[in-house]
C-alpha positions, 0 to 999 in steps of 0.5 A: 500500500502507497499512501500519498500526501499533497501540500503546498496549495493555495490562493495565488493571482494570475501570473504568480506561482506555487509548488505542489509537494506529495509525499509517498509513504507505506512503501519503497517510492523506487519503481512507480510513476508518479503524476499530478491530476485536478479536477475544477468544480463541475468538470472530470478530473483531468491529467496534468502531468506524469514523470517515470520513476527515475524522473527521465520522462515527463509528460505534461497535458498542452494546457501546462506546457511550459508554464509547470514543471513536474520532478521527484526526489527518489531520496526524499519520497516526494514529487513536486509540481511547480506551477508558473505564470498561474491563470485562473483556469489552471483552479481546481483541487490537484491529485497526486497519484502513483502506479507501479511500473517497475524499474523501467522508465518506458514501462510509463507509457503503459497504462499512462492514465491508470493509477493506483494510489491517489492523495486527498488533494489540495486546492489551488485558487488562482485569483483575476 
């Protein structure tokens, strides 16, 4: 069993920046892809971005790209998702989530959206 837990959310204006953490813990964070989800009022929850578990692949949704930036701390059992230039659409609750895929970094394409554990979340609100 993984568990997961999120920080580092909050409420931010437009243009300003924030960095999501998640925390895994329960077992050895070695082997598992990591991602980050959000989900905004009224709408499915959508992927945001994904990185294999020695961190060479990332994978972002184009809403994100080149604005946030997706990377783990093997050493520390954490991932991180530091959001730039915010826009007000970008406010929803943000999920971490992880999935095993062993110790092969294109195993990450299999499965690309199907996670196993997943965190409580944390809210992020980007102020107009």
């Amino acid at each position: 069993q993984v568990q997961l837990v999120e920080s580092g959310g909050g409420l931010v204006q437009a243009g300003g920046s924030l960095r999501l953490s998640c925390a895994a813990s329960g077992r050895t964070f070695s082997g598992y892809a990591m991602g980050w989800f959000r989900q905004a009022t009224g709408k499915e929850r959508e992927f945001v971005a994904g990185i294999s578990w020695s961190g060479i692949i990332t994978d972002y949704v184009d809403s994100v790209k080149g604005r946030f930036t997706i990377s783990r701390d093997n050493a520390k059992n954490t991932v991180y998702l530091q959001m730039n230039s915010l826009k007000p659409e970008d406010t929803a609750v943000y999920y971490c989530a992880s999935r095993y895929t062993g110790r092969n970094d294109y195993n990450y394409w299999a499965g690309r959206n199907d996670y196993n554990y997943w965190g409580q979340g944390t809210q992020v609100t980007v102020s107009s």
